[in-house]
C-alpha positions in Angstrom: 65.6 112.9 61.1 66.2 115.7 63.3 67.6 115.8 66.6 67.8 117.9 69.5 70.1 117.2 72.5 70.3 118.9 75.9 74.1 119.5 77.0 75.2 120.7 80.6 78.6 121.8 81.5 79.3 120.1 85.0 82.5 120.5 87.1 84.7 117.6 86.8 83.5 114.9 88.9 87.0 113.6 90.0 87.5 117.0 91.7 87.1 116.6 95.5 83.7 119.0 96.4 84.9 122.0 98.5 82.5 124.1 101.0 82.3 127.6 101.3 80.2 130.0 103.7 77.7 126.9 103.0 78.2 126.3 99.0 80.0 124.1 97.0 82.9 126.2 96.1 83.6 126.1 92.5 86.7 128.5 92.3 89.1 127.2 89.7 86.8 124.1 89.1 87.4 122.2 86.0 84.1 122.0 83.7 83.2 119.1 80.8 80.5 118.2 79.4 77.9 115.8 81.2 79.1 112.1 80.7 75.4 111.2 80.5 75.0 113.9 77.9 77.9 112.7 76.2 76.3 109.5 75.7 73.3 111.6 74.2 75.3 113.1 71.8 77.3 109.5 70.6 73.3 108.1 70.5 72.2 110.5 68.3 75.3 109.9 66.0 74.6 106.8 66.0 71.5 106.8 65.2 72.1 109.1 61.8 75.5 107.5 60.5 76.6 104.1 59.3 79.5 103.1 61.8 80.8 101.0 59.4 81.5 103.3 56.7 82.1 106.2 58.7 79.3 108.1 56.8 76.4 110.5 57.8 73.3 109.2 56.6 71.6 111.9 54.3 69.3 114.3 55.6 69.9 114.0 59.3 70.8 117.0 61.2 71.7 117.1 65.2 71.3 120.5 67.2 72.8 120.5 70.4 71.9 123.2 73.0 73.3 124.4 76.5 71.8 127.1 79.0 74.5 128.6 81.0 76.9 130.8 81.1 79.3 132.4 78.5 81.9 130.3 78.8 80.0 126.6 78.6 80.3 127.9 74.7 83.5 125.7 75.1 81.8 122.6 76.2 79.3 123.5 73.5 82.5 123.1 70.5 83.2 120.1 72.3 79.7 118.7 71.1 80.2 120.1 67.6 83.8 118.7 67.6 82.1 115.1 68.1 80.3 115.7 64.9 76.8 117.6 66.3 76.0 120.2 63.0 75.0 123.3 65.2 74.7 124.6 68.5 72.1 126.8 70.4 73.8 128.6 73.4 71.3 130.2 75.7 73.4 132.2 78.0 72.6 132.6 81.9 74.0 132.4 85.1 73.5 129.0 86.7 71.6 130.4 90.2 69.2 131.7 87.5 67.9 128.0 86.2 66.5 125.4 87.8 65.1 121.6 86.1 61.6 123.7 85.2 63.4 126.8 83.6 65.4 124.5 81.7 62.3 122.9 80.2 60.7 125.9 79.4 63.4 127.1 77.4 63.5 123.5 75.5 59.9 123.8 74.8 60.5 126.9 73.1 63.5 126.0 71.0 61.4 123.0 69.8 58.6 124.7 69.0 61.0 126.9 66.6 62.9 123.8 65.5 60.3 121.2 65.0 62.7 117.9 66.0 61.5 114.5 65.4 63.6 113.6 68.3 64.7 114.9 72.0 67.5 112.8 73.1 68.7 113.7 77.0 71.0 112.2 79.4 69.1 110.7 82.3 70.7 112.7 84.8 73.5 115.4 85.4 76.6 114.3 87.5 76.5 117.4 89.6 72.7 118.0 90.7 71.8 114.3 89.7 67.9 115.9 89.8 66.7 113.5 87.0 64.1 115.8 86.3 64.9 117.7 82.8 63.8 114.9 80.4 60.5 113.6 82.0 59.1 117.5 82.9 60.0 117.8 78.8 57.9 115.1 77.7 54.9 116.2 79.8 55.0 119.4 79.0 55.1 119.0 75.0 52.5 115.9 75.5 55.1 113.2 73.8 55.9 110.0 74.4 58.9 109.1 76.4 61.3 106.4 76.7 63.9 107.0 80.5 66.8 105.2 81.0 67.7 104.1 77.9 70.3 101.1 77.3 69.0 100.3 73.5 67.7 101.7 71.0 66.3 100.1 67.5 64.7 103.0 64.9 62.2 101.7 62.6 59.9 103.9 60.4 58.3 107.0 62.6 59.2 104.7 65.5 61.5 103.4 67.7 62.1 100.4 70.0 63.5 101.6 73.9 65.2 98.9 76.3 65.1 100.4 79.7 66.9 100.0 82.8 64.5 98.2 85.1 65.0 97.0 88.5 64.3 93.8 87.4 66.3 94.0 84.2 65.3 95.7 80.6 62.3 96.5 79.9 61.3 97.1 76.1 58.8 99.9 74.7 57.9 101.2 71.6 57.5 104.8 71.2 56.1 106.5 68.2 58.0 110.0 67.2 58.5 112.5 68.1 59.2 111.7 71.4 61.6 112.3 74.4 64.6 109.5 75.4 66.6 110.0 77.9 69.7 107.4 78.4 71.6 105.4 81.2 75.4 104.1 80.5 74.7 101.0 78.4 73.6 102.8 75.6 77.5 102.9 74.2 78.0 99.9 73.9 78.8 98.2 70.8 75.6 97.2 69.7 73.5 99.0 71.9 72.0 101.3 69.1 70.6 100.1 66.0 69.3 102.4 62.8 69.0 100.0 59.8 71.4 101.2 58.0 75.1 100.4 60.2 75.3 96.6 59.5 73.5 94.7 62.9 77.4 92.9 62.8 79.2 96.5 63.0 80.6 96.9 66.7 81.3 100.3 68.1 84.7 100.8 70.1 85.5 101.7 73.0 83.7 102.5 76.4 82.1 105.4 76.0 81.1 108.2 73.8 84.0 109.0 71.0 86.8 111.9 71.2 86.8 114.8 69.2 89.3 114.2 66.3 91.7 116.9 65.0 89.5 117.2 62.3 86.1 117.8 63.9 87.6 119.9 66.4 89.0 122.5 63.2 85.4 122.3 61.9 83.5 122.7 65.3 85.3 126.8 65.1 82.9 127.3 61.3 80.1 125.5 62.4 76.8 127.9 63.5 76.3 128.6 67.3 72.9 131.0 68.0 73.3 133.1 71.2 70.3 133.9 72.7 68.4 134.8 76.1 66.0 133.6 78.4 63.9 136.0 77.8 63.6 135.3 73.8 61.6 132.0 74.9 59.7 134.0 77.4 61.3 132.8 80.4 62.2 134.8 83.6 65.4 134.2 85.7 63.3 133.2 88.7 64.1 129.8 89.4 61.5 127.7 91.5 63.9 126.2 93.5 66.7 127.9 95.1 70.1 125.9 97.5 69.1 127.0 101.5 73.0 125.5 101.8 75.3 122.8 101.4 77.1 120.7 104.4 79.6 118.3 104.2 78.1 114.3 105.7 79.6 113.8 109.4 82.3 111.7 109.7 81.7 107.8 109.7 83.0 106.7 113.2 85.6 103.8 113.5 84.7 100.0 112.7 85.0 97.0 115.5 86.4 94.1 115.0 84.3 91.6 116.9 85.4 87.9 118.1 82.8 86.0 116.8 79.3 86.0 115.2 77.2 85.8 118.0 79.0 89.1 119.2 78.1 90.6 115.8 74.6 89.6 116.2 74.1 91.2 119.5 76.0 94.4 118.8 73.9 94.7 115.3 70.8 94.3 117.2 71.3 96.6 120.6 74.1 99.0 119.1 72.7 99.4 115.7 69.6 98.2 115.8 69.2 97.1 112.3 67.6 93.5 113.1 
């Protein structure tokens, strides 16, 4: 099986957001990888290994791409570090790309790479558009699975439980086709290939760290640069940030003496019953 996973470079989340003449301010920002991507990457490993044994199962290859600028080549080796085999690094300048120049770019590295699967995090921690994965699967006419916590491969198929309002909801989906997936999917038994024994639990709370090792062999292993324009897309992104503002801030609490007070103030004051 072949697979193809999305990465985004994101500033670090735990960074406090600074404005600036109406932008978010990304001077001396610290960038990683998307967590949700992350979690694509440890999926698809997953999904071609047997955890028990610590072994790649034969034949199975996982491409992981990025569309940014020069430097996200960094969070690219982090990828291959994790045990990804090769990289595709389309460089351009973030104001360039928006969710629908992203996909047009995907659909022309598949068409070139012919993957069985497309495995996506749902989401990207700084934009948190939710877009990429769903426009993907539309636009190549596959079936999709969103918001993946499980996932069970069987022959030319796989079986999908999705976070659901109500709960998980289960779907099979022949392949190729598009996943996209939500935090549960690293959890210890969250994805099942028929070949890690159903009794093997994964570790830890996320996706794994780059060892020594697969960071020494992420520095041989192939990374294609290429341009926007080799998959026939112009930097002209639909969408474009008018400006950022920071929320007003909340006023003070009151401490009120008793809950008919409450009641009253929630109902003339805040009018929310």
């Amino acid at each position: 099986m072949k697979i193809l996973v999305p990465v985004k470079r994101v500033p670090d989340p735990t960074q406090k957001a600074k404005i600036k003449d109406g932008h978010i301010d990304l001077t001396g920002a610290s960038w990683i990888v998307n967590t949700f991507d992350e979690y694509a990457v440890e999926t698809a490993l997953r999904l071609l290994e047997n955890g028990e044994s610590n072994t790649r199962i034969a034949g199975g290859e996982i491409i992981v791409v990025t569309i940014g600028p020069e430097d996200a080549a960094k969070e690219l080796r982090t990828t291959l570090a994790m045990g990804a085999d090769r990289a595709i690094h389309v460089v351009a300048k973030d104001n360039e790309l928006d969710s629908l120049a992203v996909v047009k770019v995907l659909v022309g590295i598949i068409a070139i790479e012919q993957p069985d699967l497309v495995i996506c995090g749902k989401q990207a921690v700084d934009g948190d558009a939710n877009q990429v994965g769903q426009m993907l699967a539309g636009k190549l006419g596959w079936p999709q699975a969103t918001f993946a916590a499980s996932i069970e491969s069987a022959d030319k198929s796989l079986t999908v439980g999705r976070e659901v309002d109500g709960g998980v909801e289960y779907k099979k989906v022949p392949t190729p086709a598009v996943i996209t997936v939500d935090l549960r999917i690293v959890a210890a038994h969250a994805v099942q290939n028929g070949v890690t024994p159903k009794t093997f639990a994964y570790g830890g709370e996320g996706a794994r760290l780059p060892s020594l090792k697969g960071i020494m062999a992420a520095k041989k292993k192939p990374m294609t640069v290429a341009k926007l324009a080799d998959y026939g897309v112009e930097p002209k992104p639909s969408i474009n940030e008018v400006g950022v503002v920071l929320p007003p801030p909340r006023a003070a609490g009151q401490i009120v003496a008793d809950i008919p007070t409450l009641v009253k103030k929630l109902a003339e004051e805040a009018k929310v019953i």
